[in-house]
MARSE-216610 format. One record per atom (N, C-alpha, C): atom name; residue number from 1; y negated, x negated, z negated. Coordinates in steps of 0.1 Angstrom, whole numbers, plus 5000, padded with zeros to 4 digits. Layout:
BEGIN
   zavex   doro      v      u      w
      CA    NUM      Y      X      Z
...
% end
This chain:
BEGIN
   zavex   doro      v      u      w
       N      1   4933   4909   5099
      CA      1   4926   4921   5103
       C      1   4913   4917   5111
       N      2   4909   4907   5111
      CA      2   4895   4900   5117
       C      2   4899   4905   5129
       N      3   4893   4912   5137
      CA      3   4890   4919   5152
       C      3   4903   4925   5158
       N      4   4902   4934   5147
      CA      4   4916   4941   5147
       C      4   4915   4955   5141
       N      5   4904   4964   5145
      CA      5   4898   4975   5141
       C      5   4909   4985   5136
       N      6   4921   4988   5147
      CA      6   4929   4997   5144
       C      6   4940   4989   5139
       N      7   4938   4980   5132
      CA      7   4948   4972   5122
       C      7   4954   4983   5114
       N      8   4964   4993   5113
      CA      8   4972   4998   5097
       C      8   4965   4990   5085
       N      9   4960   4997   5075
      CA      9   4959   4988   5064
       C      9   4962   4999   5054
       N     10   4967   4996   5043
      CA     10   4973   5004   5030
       C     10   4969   4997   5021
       N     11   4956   5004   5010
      CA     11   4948   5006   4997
       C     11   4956   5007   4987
       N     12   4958   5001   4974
      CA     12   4953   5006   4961
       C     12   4947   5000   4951
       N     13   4945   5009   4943
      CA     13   4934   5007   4934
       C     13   4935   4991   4926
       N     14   4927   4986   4924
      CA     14   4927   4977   4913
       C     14   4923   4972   4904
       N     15   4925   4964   4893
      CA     15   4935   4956   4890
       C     15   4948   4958   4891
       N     16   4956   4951   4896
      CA     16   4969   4954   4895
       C     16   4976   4945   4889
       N     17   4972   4932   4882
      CA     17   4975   4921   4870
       C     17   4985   4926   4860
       N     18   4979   4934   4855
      CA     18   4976   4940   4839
       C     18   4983   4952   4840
       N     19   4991   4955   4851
      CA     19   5000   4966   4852
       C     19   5016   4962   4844
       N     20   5021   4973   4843
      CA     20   5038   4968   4840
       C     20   5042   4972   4848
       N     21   5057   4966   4850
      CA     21   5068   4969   4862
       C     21   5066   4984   4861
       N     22   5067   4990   4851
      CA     22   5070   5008   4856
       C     22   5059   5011   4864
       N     23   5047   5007   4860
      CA     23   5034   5014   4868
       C     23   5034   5006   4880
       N     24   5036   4993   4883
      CA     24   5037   4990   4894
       C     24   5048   4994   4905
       N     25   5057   5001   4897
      CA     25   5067   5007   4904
       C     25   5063   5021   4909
       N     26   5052   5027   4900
      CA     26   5049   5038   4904
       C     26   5041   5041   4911
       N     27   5031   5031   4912
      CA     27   5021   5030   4923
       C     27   5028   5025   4937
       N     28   5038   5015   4937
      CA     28   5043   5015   4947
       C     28   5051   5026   4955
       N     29   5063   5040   4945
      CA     29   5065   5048   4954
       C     29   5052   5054   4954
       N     30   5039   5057   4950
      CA     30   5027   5065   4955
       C     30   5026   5058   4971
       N     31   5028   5047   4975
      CA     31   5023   5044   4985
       C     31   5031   5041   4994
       N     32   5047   5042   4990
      CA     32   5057   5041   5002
       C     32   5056   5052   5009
       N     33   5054   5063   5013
      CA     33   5053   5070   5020
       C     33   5047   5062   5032
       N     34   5031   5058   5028
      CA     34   5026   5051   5039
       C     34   5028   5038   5046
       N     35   5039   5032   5037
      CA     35   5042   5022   5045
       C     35   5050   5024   5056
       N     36   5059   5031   5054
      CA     36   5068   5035   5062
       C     36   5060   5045   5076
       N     37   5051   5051   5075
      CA     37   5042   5054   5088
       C     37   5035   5046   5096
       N     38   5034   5035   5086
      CA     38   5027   5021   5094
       C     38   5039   5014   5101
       N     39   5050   5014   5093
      CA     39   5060   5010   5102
       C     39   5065   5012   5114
       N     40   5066   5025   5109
      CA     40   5072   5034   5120
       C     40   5063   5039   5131
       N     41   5051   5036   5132
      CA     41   5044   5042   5139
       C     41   5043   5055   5140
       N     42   5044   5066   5125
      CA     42   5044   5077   5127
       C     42   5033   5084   5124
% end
């Protein structure tokens, strides 16, 4: 991202260590929506 202002970047919260698979599963569909707009350019 270093000099890359309109770099896409997708946040979440953390720690994310100390998660289990389910919550890490569920944070991850929380945030597929946005990866797939970064992908897609939509």
């Amino acid at each position: 991202m270093w000099g890359a202002e309109t770099y896409p970047t997708i946040f979440t919260n953390h720690p994310i260590e100390n998660l289990t698979r389910a919550q890490l599963r569920e944070r991850m569909e929380g945030l597929a929506s946005e990866v797939v707009s970064v992908l897609t350019g939509a």
